[in-house]
LUMTIKOL-16854 format. One record per atom (N, C-alpha, C, O): x, y, z; residue number from 1; residue in one letter; atom name. Coordinates in steps of 0.001 Angstrom, whole numbers. Each point is the difference from the previous one (the first is absolute). Example, Ala and Ser with C-alpha at 12.3 -4.5 7.8 and 13.67 -1.06 7.14 Angstrom:
LUMTIKOL-16854
ATOM        xx        yy        zz     i   aa   at
ATOM     13190     -5690      7800     1    a    N
ATOM      -890      1190         0     1    a   CA
ATOM       900      1200         0     1    a    C
ATOM      1036       -19       665     1    a    O
ATOM     -1386      1069     -1385     2    s    N
ATOM       820      1190        60     2    s   CA
ATOM      -770      1090       730     2    s    C
ATOM       509      1108       169     2    s    O
***
This chain:
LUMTIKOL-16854
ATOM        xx        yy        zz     i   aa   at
ATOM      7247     47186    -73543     1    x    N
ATOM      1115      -616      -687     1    x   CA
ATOM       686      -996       931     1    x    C
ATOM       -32        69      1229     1    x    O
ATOM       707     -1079     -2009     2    x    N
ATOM       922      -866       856     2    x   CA
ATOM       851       117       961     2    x    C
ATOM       176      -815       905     2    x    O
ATOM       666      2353     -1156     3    x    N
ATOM      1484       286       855     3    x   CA
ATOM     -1103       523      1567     3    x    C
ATOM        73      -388      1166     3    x    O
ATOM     -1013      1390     -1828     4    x    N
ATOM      -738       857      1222     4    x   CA
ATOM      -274     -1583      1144     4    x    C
ATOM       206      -229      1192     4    x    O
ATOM      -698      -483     -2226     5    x    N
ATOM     -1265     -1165      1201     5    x   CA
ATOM      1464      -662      1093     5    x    C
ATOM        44      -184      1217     5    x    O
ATOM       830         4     -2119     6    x    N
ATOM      1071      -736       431     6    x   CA
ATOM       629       613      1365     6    x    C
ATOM       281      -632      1019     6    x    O
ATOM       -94      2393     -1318     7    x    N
ATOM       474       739      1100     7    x   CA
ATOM      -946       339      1005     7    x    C
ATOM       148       378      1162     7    x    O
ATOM      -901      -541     -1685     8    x    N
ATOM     -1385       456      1163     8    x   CA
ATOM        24     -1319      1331     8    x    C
ATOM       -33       106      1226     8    x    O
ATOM       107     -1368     -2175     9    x    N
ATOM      -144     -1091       648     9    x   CA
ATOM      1432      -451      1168     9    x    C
ATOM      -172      -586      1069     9    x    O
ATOM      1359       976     -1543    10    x    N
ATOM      1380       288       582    10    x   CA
ATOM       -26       894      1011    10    x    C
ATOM       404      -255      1135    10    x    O
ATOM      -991      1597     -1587    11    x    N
ATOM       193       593      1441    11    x   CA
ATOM      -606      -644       960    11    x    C
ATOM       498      -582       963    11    x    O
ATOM     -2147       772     -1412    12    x    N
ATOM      -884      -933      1203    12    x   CA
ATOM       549     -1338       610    12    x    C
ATOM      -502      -259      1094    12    x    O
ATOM      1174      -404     -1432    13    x    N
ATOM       689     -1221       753    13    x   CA
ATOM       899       841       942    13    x    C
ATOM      -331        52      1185    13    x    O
ATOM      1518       659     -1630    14    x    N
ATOM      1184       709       808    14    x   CA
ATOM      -754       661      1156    14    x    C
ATOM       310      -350      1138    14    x    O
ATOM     -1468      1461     -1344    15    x    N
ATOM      -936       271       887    15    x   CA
ATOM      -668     -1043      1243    15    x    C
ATOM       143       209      1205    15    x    O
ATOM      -778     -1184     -1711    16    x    N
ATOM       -11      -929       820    16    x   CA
ATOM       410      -758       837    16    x    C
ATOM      -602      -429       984    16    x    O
ATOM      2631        21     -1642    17    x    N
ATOM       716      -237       572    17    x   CA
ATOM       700       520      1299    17    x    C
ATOM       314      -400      1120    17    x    O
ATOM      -239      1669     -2008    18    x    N
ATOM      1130       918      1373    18    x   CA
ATOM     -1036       -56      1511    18    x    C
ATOM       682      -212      1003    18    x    O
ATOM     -1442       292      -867    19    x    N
ATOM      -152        92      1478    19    x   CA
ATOM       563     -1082       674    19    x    C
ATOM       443       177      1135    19    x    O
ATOM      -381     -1610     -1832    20    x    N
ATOM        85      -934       483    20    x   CA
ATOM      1445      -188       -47    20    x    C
ATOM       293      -517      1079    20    x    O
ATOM       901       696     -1876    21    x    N
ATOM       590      -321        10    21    x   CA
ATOM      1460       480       921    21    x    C
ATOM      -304       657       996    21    x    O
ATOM      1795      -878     -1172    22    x    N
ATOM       773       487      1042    22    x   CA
ATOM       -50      1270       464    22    x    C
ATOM       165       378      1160    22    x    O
ATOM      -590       771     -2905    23    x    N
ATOM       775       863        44    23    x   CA
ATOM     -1343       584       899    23    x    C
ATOM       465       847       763    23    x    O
ATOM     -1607      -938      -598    24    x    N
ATOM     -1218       478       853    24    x   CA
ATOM       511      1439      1151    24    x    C
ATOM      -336      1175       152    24    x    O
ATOM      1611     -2419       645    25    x    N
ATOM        18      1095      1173    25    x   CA
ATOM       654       442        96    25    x    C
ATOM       316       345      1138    25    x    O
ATOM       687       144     -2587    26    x    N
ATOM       874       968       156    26    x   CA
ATOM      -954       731      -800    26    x    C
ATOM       734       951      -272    26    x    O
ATOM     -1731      -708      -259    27    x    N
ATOM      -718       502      -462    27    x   CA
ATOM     -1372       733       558    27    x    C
ATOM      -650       889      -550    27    x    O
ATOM       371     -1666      2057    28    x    N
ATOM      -796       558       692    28    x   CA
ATOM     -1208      -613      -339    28    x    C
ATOM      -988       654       337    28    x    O
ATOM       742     -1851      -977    29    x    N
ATOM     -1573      -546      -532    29    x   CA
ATOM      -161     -1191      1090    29    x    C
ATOM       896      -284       796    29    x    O
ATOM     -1740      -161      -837    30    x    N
ATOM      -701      -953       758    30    x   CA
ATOM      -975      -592     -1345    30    x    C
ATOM      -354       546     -1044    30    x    O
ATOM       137     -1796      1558    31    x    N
ATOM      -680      -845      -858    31    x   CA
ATOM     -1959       711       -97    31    x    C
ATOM      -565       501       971    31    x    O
ATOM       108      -622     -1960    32    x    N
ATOM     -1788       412        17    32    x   CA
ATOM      -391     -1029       944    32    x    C
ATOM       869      -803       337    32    x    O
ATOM     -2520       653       342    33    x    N
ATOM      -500      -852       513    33    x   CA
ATOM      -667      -864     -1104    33    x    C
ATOM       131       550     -1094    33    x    O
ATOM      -567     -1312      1050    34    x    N
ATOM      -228     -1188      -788    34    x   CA
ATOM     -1734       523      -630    34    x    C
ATOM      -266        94     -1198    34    x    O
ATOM      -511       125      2088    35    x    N
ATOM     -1033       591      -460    35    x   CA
ATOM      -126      1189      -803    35    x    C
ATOM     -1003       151      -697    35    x    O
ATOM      2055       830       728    36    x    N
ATOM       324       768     -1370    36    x   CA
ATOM       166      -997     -1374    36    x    C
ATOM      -811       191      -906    36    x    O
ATOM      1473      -871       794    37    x    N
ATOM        61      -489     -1430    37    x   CA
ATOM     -1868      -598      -140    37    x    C
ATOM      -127      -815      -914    37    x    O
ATOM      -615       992      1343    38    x    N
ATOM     -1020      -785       -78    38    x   CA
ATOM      -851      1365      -276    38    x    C
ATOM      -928       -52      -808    38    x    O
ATOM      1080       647      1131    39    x    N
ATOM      -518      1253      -377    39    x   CA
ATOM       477       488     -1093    39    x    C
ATOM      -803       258      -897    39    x    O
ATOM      1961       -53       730    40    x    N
ATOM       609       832      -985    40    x   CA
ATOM      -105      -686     -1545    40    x    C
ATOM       464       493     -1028    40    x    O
ATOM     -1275     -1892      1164    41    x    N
ATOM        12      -690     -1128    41    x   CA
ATOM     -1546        71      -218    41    x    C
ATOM      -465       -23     -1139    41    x    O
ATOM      -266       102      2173    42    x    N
ATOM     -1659       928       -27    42    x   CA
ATOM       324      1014      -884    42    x    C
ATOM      -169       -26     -1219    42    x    O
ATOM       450       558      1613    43    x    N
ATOM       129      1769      -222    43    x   CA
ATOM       450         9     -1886    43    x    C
ATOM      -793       173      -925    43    x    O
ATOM      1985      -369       848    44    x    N
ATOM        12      -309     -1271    44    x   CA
ATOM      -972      -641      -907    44    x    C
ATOM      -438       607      -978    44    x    O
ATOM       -69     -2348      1400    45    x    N
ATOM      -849      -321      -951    45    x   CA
ATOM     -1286       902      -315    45    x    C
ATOM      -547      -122     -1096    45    x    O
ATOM        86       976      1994    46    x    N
ATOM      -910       817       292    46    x   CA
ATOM       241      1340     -1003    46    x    C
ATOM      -901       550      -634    46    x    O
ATOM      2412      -128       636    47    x    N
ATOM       223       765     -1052    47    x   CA
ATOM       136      -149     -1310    47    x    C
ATOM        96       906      -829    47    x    O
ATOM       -88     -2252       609    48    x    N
ATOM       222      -302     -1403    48    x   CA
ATOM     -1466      -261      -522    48    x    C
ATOM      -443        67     -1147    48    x    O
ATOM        33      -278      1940    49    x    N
ATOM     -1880      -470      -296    49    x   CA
ATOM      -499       949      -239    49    x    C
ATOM      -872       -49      -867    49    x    O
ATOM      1141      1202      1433    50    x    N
ATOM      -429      1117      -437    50    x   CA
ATOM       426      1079      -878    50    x    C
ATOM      -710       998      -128    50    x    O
ATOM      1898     -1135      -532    51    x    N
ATOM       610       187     -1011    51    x   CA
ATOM      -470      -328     -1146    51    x    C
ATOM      -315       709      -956    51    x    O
ATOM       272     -2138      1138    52    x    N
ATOM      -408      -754     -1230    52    x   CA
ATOM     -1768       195       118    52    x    C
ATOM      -338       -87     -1181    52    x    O
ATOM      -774       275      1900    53    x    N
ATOM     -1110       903      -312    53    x   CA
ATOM       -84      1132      -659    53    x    C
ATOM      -800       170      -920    53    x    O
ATOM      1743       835      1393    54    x    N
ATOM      -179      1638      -369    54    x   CA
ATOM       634      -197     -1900    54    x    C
ATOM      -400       506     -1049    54    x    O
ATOM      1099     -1111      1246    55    x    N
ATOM       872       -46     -1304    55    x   CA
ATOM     -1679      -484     -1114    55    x    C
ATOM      -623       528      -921    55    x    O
ATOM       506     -1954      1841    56    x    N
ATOM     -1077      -506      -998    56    x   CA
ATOM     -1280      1119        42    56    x    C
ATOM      -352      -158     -1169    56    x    O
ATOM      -344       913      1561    57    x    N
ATOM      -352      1093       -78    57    x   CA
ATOM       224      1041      -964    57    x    C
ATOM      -858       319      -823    57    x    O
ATOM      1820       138       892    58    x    N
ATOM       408       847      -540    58    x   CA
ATOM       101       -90     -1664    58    x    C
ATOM      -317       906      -770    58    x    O
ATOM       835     -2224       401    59    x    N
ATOM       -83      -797     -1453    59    x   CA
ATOM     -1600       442        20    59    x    C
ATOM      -190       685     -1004    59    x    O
ATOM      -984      -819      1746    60    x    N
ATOM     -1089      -751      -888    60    x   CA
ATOM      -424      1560       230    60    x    C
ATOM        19       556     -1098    60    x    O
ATOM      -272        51      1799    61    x    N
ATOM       105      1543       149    61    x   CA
ATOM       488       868     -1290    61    x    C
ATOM      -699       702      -731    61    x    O
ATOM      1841      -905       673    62    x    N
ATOM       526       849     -1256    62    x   CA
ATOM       757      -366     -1387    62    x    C
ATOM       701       624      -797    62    x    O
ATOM     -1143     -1812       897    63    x    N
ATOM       613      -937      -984    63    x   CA
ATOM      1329        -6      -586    63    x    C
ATOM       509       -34     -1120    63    x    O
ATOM      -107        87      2507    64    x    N
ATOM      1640       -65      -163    64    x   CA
ATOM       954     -1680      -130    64    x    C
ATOM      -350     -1112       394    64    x    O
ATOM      1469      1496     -1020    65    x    N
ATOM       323     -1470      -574    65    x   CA
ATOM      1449       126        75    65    x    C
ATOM       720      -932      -355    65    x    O
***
């Protein structure tokens, strides 16, 4: 649904943000290294690829709709 994609997408920015921003070191965060986001966007496309296999599977498997 719209509100879910919307909040999903909101936190993940605020998430992203806070390390970087003032409140970081009253908070105790430090920024990620740069080669994490390069991974962590592997990792995901990798999960969705395989999501979207098992799913398509599973339709032709049990003829679900």
């Amino acid at each position: 649904s719209f509100p879910l994609l919307v909040t999903t997408i909101a936190i993940c920015v605020v998430g992203i943000w806070l390390p970087t921003s003032p409140l970081a070191g009253a908070l105790g965060m430090a920024a990620l290294p740069h080669a994490y986001w390069g991974a962590l966007v592997c990792i995901l496309a990798a999960y969705m690829l395989l999501t979207q296999l098992v799913k398509s599977w599973l339709i032709k498997r049990f003829g679900l709709n």
